[in-house]
C-alpha positions in Angstrom: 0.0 1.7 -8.3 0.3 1.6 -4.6 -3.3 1.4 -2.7 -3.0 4.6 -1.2 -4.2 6.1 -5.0 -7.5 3.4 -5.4 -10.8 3.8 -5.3 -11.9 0.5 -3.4 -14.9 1.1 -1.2 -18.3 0.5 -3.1 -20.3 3.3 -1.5 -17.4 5.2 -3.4 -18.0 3.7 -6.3 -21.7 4.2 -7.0 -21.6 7.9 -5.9 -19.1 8.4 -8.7 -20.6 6.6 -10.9 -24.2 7.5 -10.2 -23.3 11.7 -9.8 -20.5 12.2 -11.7 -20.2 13.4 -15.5 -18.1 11.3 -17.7 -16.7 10.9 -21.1 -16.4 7.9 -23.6 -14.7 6.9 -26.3 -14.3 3.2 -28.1 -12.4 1.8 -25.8 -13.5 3.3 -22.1 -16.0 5.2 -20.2 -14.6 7.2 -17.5 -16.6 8.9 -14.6 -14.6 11.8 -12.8 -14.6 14.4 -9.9 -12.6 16.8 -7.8 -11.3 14.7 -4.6 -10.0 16.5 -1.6 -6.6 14.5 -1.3 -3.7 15.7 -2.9 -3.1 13.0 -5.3 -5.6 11.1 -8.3 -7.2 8.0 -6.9 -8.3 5.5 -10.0 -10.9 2.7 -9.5 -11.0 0.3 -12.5 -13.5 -1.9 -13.3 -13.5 -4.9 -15.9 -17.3 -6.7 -16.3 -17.8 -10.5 -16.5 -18.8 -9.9 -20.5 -15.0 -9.0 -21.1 -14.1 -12.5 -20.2 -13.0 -15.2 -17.4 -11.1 -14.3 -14.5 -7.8 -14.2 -15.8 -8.5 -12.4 -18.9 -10.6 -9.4 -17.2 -7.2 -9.5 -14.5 -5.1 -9.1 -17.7 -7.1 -6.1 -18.7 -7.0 -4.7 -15.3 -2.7 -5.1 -15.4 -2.7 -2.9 -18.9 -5.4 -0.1 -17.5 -2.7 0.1 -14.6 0.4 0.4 -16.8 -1.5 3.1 -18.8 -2.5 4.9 -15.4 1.0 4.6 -14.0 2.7 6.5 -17.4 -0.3 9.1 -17.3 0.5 9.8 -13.4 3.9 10.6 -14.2 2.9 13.9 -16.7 -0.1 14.9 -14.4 -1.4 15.1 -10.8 -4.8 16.8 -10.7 -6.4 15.9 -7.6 -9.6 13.8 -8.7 -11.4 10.5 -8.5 -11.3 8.1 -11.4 -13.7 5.1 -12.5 -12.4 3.8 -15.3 -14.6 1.2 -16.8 -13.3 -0.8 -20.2 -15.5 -1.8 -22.8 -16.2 -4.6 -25.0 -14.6 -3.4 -28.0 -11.5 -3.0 -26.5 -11.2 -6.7 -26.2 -10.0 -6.4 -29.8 -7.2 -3.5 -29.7 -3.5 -3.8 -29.1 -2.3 -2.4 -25.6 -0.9 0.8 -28.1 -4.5 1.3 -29.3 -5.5 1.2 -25.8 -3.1 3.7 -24.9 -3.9 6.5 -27.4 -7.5 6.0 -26.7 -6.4 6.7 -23.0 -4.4 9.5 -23.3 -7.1 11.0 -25.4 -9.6 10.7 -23.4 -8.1 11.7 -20.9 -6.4 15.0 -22.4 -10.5 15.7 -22.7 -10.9 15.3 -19.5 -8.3 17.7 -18.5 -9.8 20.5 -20.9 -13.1 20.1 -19.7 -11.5 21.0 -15.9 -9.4 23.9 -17.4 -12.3 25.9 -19.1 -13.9 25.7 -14.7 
């Protein structure tokens, strides 16, 4: 994911976080809203409950692979915070990535029926 597609600054963060509908599921809670680029931009966030350092970095790796293979059958135009939760610890990485692409195909309905 190259840094040209991330959310970074924190001013960006908390206004998506703090105006922004989301949706949830087991695994994930994901804020979301139109952007005015012309590609997705994701911000991913792993809290200090999930683990140490190198096991929330670990988690941070596998949201990336799973946003890299959902880039490749979409391009919407919107801001992402992807936040993992604590029962995720528990699932395999293919868990993880049907919970994603679920939630995610939500997301896309819900800006369809706009």
């Amino acid at each position: 994911m190259r840094k040209l597609y991330i959310v970074k600054r924190k001013e960006e963060f908390d206004n998506i976080i703090n105006t922004c509908p989301s949706k949830k599921n087991s695994s994930f809670v994901i804020y979301y809203k139109e952007n005015t680029y012309k590609y997705d931009r994701f911000g991913i966030s792993v809290g200090k409950k999930i683990g140490n350092a190198v096991t929330r970095n670990l988690y941070k790796r596998k949201i990336r692979s799973l946003i890299d293979n959902y880039k490749k059958s979409y391009v919407n135009q919107r801001d992402y915070i992807i936040i993992l939760r604590r029962s995720a610890i528990d699932k395999s990485f293919a868990e993880l990535h049907i919970d994603f692409e679920k939630i995610m195909s939500t997301i896309r309905k819900d800006f369809s029926d706009e």
